[in-house]
N, C-alpha and C positions, 0 to 999 in steps of 0.2 A: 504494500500500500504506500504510494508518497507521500512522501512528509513537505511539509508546507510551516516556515518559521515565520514567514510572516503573515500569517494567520491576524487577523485586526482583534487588538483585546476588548469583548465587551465593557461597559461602561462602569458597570456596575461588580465587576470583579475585581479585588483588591490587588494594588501594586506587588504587595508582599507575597503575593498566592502565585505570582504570574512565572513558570519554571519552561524553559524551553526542553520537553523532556518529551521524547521519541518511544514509546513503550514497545516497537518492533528492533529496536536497537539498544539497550540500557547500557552502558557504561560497561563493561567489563564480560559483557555477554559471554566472547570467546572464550576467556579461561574458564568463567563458570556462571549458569546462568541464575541458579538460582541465590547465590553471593551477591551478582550484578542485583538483581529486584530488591535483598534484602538491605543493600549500598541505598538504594532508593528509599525504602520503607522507613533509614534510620536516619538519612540524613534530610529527606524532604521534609514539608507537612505535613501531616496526615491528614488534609483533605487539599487540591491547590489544583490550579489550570493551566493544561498546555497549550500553546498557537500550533503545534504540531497535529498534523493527517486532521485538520481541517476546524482544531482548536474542539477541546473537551478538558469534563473536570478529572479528577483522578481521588483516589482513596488509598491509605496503605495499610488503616490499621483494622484489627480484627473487631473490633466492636460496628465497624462503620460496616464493614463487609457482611454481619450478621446480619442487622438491621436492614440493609438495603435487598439482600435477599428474602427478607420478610414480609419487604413492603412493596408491594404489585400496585399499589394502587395509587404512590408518587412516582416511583421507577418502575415502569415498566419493561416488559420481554421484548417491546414490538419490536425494538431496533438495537439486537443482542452483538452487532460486530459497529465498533468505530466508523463513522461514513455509510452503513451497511442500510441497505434495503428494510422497509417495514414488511414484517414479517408476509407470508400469507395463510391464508385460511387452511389450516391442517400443519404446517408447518410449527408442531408442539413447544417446541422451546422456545416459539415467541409469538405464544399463546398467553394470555392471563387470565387468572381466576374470574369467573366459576365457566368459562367456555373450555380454559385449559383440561380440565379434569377430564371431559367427555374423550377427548381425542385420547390422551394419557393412559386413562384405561383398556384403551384397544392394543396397546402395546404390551402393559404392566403385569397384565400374567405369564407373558411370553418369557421375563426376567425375572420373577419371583423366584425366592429361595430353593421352593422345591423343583420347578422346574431347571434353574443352571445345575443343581446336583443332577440330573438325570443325565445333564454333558458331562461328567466327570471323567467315563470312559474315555471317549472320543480325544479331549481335552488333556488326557495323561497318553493317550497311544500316539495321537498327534506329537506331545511335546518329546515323547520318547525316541519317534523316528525321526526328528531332524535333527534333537540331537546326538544321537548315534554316527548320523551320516558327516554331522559336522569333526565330532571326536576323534578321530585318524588324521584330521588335514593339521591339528594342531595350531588351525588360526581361524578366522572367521572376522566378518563384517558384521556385526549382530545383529543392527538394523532391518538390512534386508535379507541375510541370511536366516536369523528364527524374527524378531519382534512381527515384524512387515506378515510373516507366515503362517505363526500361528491364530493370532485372532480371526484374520481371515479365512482362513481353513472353516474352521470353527464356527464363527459368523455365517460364510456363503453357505454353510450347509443347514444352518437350522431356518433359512430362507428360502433354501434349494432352487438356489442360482449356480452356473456353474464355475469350478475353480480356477478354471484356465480365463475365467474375467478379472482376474485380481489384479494384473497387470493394466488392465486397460481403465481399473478404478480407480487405482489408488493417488495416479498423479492427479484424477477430476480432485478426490476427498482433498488431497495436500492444499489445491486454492481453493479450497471451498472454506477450510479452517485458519491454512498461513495463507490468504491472499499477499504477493508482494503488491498490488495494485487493484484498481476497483475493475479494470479490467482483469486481472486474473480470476475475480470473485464471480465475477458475471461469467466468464468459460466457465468454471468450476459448477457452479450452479446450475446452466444448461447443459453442460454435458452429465452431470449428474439425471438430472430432471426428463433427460430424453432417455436415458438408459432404465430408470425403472416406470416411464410410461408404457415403454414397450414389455418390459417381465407385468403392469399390472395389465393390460391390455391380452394378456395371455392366462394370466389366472383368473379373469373376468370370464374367460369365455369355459375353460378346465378348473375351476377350484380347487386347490388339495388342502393338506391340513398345515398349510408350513404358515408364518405369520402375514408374511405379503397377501395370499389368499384373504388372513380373517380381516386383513385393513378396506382393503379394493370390496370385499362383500358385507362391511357393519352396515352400520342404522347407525347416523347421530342423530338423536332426537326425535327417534321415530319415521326416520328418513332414510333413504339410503344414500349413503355417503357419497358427495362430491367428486366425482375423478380427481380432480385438479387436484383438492384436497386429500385424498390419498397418497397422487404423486406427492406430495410436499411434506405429507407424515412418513412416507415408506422414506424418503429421501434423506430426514432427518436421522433415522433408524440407521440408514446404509453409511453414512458418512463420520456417524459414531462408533458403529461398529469396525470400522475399516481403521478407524486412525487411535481411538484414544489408549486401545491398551500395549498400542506401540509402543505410545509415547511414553508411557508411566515406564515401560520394561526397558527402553532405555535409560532412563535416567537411573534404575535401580542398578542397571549393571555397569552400568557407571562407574557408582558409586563403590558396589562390592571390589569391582576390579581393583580400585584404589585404595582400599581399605582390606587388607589380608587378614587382619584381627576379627571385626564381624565375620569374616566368611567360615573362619575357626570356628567360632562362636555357632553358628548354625550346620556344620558338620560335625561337632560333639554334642550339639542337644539339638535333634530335628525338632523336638516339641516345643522348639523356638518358634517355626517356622511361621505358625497362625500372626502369631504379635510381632513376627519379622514384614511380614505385609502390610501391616497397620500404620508402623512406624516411619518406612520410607515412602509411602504416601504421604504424609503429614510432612515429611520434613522435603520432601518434589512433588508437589502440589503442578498443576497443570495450567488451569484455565484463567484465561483474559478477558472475561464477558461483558459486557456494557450493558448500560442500562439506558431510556430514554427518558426526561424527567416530563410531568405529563400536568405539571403545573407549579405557576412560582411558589416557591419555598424558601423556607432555610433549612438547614443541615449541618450542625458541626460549625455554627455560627457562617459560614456563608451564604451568602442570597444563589440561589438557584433560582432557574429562568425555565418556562417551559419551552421545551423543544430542543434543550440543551442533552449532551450525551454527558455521564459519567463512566471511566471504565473501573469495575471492580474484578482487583489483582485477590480472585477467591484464594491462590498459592500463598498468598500473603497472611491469612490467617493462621498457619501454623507455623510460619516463622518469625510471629511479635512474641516475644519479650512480655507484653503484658498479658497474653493468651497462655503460653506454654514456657516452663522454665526448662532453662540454657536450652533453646529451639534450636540450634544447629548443629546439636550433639544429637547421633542417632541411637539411639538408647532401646536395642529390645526387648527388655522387661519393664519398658514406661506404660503406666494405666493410659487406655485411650479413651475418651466419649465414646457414644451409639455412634452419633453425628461425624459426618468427614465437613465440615465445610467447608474446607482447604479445598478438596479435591473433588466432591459429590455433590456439592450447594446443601440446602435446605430446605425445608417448606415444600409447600406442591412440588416446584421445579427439580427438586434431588434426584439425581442421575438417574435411571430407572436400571442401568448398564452393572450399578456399581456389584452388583455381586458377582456377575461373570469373569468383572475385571479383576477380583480379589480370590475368584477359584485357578483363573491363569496364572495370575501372580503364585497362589500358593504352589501352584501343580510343576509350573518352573521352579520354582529352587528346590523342591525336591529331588526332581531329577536331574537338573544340572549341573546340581553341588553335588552329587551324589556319583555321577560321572566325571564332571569338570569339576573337581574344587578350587584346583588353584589354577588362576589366568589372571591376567593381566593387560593393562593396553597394550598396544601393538607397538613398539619402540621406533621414531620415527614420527609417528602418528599422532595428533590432536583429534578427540572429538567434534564432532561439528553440531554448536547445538542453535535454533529458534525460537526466536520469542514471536506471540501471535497471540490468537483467541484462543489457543490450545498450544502450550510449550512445547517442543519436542527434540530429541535427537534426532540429526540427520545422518551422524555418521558415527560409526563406533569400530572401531578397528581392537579385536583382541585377539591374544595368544597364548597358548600353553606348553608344556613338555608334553608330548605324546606316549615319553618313557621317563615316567618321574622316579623310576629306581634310583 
């Protein structure tokens, strides 16, 4: 997305709040991103406005990020990416209560607890054959070698689309999430958007039991459901499933790679493993969501204006200082809340995703450490990480001994 500094300051925004600060580039991004945003959270405001990607306010601290995911009815969903398009009809995640709910439900048994345990199989045999096949090379890109592979796997099947489309998705989902421009948003969006008109235009006419079928055939309201608005529900569905539990399983192994003491830690006590998933979400939190403000206000002593965007850094609530002590120690016997809203949101909007993404999570490092325990980055090699509406690894280069005798 382009950045714009000279963005004109509204009138009524205070001098002291005004930070020329780019949220797809933060300060130190490179070496590490989640460092970079918390260099942001300690040293800025905790509330203050950019002239940057078209002039918005910004949030750091976790009380504000609670609140404002509470509240639907000053911040709105409708316009959930900086510069981004009002939402459309079916398109759930920027949907608001009480219309939200309707769509939400057609999804939400599909991701219910007992249903992702039914994937367990799939989800361990999956994570076991690729990494098998990666084990002998003694090195790997992880990104696109397992992260990029297994959700998808996983994902395209409990929708039953076929696998060999994963290639041709995933660069739509990457602008659909990291737009670098409003033109990447817009390909991303219609190439999404023609790809499952055509899968629902096919299960419209053949029903089966997979979820695309039960979206393309509800009743909202009594009605049967909107084409348009199916596309734009199934599309939200596709474009989560395809990217976010990439993003998390990079930044986890990341993390391990660089840290040989945790990984110890979770091959002498696998009964770590449940509150080893809990913790590195909390401490690589993901999402950059925005909000649309839907009438003047204040907030946190500033005057907000309607029609202005605010973006909330949800990653940024488990790395304040006033939410969680020593937040950037990763600690796996720390008590966690129910609640992620670092990483899941809250309220109606909370992920509906979030438990598939924590049976992958768990089901990888059972079998990885369990295989691979010790690896490391790839010598030579930096990570390549983004910042957007969803953080991610782009690149991850790792290595091990093949013969650790």
């Amino acid at each position: 997305m382009a950045t714009n500094p000279t963005t004109d300051i509204p009138a009524h925004v205070p001098q002291d709040r005004v930070v020329d600060f780019d949220f797809l580039r933060p300060t130190g991004i490179d070496e590490d991103l989640h460092l970079a945003w918390k260099n942001v959270q300690d040293t800025l405001p905790d509330i203050f406005w950019t002239p940057r990607n078209g002039g918005h306010w910004v949030i750091t601290r976790a009380d504000a990020i609670k609140a404002i995911q509470l509240d639907h009815k000053r911040f709105s969903h409708a316009r959930l990416t900086i510069g981004g398009e009002l939402g459309r009809e079916g398109s759930v995640v920027q949907m608001d209560p009480p219309r939200h709910g309707a769509y939400r439900m057609l999804v939400s048994p599909a991701f219910s607890p007992k249903a992702i345990a039914a994937l367990e199989p799939v989800v361990r045999e999956t994570t076991v054959s690729i990494v098998d096949e990666l084990l002998p090379k003694g090195e790997c890109e992880f990104v696109g070698d397992f992260a990029k592979i297994l959700p998808v796997v996983v994902f395209l099947g409990t929708v039953d689309l076929p696998l060999e489309d994963r290639d041709l998705l995933l660069p739509h989902a990457e602008k659909l999430v990291r737009p670098r421009s409003p033109q990447d948003h817009l390909e991303g969006n219609v190439a999404l958007a023609e790809y499952v008109a055509r899968a629902l235009a096919a299960r419209a006419e053949q029903p089966g039991t997979d979820l695309l079928s039960k979206i393309v055939t509800a009743r909202i309201g009594g009605e049967p459901i909107d084409f348009e608005a199916a596309v734009a529900l199934s599309q939200v569905v596709l474009a989560g499933g395809l990217d976010t539990v990439a993003s998390i399983l990079g930044f986890v192994v990341r993390f391990l790679a660089l840290n040989p003491g945790h990984r110890r830690q979770l091959t002498d006590d696998p009964a770590l493993v449940p509150n080893a998933v809990e913790e590195p979400i909390r401490r690589h939190g993901l999402v950059n969501t925005a909000r649309l403000i839907t009438e003047d206000t204040e907030f946190q002593g500033m005057p907000l204006r309607e029609g202005e965007q605010i973006l909330v850094p949800n990653h940024l609530y488990g790395l304040d200082e006033r939410q969680v002590d020593n937040p950037l120690t990763v600690d796996f016997t720390r008590p966690h809340p129910e609640q992620h809203y670092a990483a899941f949101g809250n309220g109606p909007h909370r992920c509906p995703g979030s438990f598939l993404a924590k049976l992958e999570l768990t089901v990888f490092l059972q079998e990885w450490l369990g295989r691979i325990p010790d690896f490391a980055i790839k010598p030579g090699t930096t990570p390549r990480m983004a910042s957007g509406s969803v953080n991610t690894t782009h690149e991850l280069r790792l290595a091990w001994d093949t013969d650790p005798r």
